[in-house]
C-alpha positions in Angstrom: -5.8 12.7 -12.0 -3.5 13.2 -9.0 -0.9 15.9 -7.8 2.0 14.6 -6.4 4.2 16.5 -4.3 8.1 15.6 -2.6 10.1 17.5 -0.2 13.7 17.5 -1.2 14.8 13.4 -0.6 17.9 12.9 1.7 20.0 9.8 0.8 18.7 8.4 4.5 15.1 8.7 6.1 15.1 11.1 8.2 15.4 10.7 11.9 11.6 11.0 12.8 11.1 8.3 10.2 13.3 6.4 11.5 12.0 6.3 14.9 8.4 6.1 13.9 9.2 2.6 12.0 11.0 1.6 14.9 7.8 2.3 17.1 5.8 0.5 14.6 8.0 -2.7 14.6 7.4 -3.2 18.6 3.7 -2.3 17.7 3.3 -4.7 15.2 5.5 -7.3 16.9 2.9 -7.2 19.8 -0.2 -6.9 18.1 0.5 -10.4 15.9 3.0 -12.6 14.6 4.9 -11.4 11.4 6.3 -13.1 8.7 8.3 -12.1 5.5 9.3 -13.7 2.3 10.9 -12.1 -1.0 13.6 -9.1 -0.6 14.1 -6.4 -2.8 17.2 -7.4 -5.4 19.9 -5.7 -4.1 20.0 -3.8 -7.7 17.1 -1.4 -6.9 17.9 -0.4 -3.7 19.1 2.9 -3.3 17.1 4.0 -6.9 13.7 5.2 -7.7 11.3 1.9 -6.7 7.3 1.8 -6.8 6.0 -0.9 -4.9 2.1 -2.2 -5.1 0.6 -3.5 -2.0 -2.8 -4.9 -2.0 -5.2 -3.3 0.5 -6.7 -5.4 2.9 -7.8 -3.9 6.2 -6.4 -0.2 8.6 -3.7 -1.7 10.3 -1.7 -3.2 6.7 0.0 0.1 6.5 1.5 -0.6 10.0 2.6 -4.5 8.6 3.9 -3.2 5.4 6.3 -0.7 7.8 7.6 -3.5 10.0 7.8 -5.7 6.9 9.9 -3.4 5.1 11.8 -2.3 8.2 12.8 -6.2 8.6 14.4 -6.2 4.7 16.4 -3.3 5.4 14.4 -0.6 3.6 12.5 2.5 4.8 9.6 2.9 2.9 7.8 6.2 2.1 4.0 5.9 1.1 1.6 7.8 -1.5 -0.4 9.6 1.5 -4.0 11.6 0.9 -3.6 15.2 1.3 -5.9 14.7 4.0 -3.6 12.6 6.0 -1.1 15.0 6.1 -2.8 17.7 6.6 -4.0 16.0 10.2 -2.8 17.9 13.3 -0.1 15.9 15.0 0.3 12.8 12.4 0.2 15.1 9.4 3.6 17.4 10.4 5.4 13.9 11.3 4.6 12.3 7.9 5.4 15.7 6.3 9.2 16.0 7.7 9.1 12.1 7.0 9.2 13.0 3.3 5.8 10.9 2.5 4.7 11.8 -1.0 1.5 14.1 -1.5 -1.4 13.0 -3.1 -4.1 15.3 -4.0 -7.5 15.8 -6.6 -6.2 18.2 -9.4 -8.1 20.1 -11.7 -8.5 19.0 -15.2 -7.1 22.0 -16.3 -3.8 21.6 -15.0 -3.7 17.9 -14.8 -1.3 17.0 -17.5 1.5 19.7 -15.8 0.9 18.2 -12.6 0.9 14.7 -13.5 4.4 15.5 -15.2 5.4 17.3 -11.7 4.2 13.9 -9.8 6.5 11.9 -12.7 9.6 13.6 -11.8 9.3 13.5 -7.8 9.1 9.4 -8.2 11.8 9.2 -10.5 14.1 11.4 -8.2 13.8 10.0 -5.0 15.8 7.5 -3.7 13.8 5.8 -0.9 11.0 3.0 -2.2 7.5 4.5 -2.2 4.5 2.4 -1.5 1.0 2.8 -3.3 -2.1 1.1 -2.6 -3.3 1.0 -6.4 -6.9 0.1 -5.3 -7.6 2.9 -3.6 -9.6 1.6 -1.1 -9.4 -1.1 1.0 -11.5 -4.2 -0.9 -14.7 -4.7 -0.9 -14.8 -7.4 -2.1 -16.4 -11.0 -0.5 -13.3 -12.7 -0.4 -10.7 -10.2 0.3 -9.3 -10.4 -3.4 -8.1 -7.5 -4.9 -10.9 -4.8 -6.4 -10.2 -3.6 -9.7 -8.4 -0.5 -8.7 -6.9 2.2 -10.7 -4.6 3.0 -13.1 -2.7 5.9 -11.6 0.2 4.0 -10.4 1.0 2.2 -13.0 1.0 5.5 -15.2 3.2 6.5 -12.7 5.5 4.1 -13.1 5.8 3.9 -16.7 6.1 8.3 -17.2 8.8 7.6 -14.6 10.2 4.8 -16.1 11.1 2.6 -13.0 10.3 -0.3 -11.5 7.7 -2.2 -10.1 7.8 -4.3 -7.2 4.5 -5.9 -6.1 4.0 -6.6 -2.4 0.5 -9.3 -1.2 0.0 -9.7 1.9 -2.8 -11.1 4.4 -3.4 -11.3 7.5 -3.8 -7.8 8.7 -7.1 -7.4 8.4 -7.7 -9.5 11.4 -6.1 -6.8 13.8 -8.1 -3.9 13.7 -12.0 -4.3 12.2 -12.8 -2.0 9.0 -14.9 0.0 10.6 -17.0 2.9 9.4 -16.5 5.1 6.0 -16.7 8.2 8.1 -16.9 8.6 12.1 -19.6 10.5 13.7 -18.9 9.9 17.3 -17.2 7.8 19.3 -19.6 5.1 18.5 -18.3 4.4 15.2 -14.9 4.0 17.1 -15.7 1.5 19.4 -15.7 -1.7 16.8 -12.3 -0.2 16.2 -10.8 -0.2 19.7 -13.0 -3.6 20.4 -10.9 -5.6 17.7 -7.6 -3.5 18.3 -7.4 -4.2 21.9 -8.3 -8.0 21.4 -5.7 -8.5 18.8 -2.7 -9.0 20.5 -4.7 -11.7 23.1 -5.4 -13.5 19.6 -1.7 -12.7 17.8 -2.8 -13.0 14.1 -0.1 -13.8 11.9 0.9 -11.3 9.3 2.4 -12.4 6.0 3.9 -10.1 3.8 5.6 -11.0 0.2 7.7 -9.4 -1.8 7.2 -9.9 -5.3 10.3 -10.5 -8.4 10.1 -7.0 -10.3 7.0 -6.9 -12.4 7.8 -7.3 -16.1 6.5 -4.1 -18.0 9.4 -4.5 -21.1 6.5 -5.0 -23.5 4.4 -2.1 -22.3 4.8 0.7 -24.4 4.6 4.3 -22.7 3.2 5.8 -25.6 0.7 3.3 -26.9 -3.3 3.9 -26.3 -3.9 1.9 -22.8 -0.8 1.7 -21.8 -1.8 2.4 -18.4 -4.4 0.0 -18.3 -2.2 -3.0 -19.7 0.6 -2.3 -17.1 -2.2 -2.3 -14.1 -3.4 -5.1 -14.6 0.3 -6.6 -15.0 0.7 -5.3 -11.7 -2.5 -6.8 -10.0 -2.0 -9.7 -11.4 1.5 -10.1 -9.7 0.1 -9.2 -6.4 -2.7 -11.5 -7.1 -0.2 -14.4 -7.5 1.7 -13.9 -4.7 -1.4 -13.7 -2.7 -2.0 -17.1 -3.5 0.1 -19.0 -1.5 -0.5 -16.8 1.8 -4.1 -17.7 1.9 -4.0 -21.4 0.5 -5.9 -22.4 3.4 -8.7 -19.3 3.0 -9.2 -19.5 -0.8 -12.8 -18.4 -1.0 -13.2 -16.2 2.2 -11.4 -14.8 4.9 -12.0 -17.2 8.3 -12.1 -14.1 10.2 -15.0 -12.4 10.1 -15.6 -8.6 10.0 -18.6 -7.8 10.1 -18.3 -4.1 9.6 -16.4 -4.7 6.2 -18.3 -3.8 2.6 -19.0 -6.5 0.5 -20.6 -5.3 -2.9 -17.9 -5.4 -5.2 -16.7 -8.5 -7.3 -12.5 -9.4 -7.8 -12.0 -9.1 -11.3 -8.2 -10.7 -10.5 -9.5 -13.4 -8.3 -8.6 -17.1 -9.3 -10.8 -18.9 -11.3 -11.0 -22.1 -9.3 
């Protein structure tokens, strides 16, 4: 179970916010080549709005930004405690309004799931979650099975679901290492992140048509369960068409990526 936690939401991102997407824009903009399809329907803008990105590599965060940024929207993110609790970054993404993620005790996890509830259906700024978790280990990039927490989320809150897929970012930046020792684990990092924009990989980012959770009943045993896997699925078929030419595994190979998990919402070819 999760704590979520929201700083009073202005009607616009704040300044800081602002300029940081800006920033990431020219990063991502020299780094690769990006490319968006879908909007947001012009109805939930401006509303509470949960949207689920699959997770594909460290620098997908930074495409999701410029992606969002070029459809006229300034996306807040579901961020680990630990994130924002990082000297430098973690002030930033505070002031920036990010949401606050964090372990909660069983004893108090039903009040705090109700508190995490009522911050996503009061803001007014789409918030992006990664319902995986983790980026996938899995052979083929697909998505992993994830977790039901978002879309639990989304259904307490009662708002809607838009589900992003998007590919190409893992080729910027290598996965690297689960935890850094040393500035040895950092170099596959800077190797692949310095080399990306001599090799300009092409981001695609889609945005999905609202998922469809009318038939999901908040109340009913699984719930949660039936709606994730409405939502993964969506991601799963926009995904398709980005990678029609990389079905079975990414061309680009990283070698410092996992691979021991298994795609339970990869196409059965």
């Amino acid at each position: 179970m999760f704590a979520l936690q929201q700083d009073e939401a202005p009607r616009r991102a704040p300044a800081i916010w602002r300029t940081m997407l800006t920033l990431d824009r020219g990063l991502v903009n020299l780094v690769g080549r990006l490319t968006v399809t879908g909007s947001v329907p012009r109805e939930l803008r401006g509303r509470p709005l949960l949207m689920a990105a699959n997770h594909i590599g460290v620098f997908d965060a930074f495409v999701l930004m410029a992606a969002c940024k070029r459809i006229g929207l300034n996306p807040r993110f579901m961020l680990a405690g630990g994130i924002l609790d990082a000297p430098v970054i973690g002030p930033a993404l505070k002031v920036s309004g990010h949401l606050r993620v964090d372990r909660a005790k069983a004893a108090t996890a039903v009040g705090q799931f109700a508190e995490a509830a009522e911050a996503l259906r009061t803001t007014r700024e789409p918030i992006v979650v990664y319902p995986e978790g983790r980026i996938s280990h899995d052979p083929g990039l697909w998505p992993e099975r994830g977790k039901t927490g978002a879309a639990r989320l989304a259904l307490a809150a009662g708002v809607p679901v838009i589900p992003i897929s998007q590919w190409g970012a893992h080729e910027a930046v290598y996965w690297g290492t689960e935890t850094v020792h040393g500035p040895a684990d950092l170099l596959p990092l800077a190797k692949s992140g310095l080399s990306a924009p001599l090799r300009r990989p092409r981001f695609k980012v889609h945005f999905g048509a609202p998922v469809d959770l009318s038939e999901v009943e908040p109340e009913r045993p699984g719930a949660g369960v039936r709606a994730h896997a409405k939502i993964m699925q969506a991601i799963t078929d926009g995904l398709v068409p980005l990678r029609r030419h990389e079905p079975l595994r990414p061309r680009f190979h990283d070698p410092t990526r996992p691979t021991d998990t298994v795609s339970p919402w990869k196409p059965q070819r």
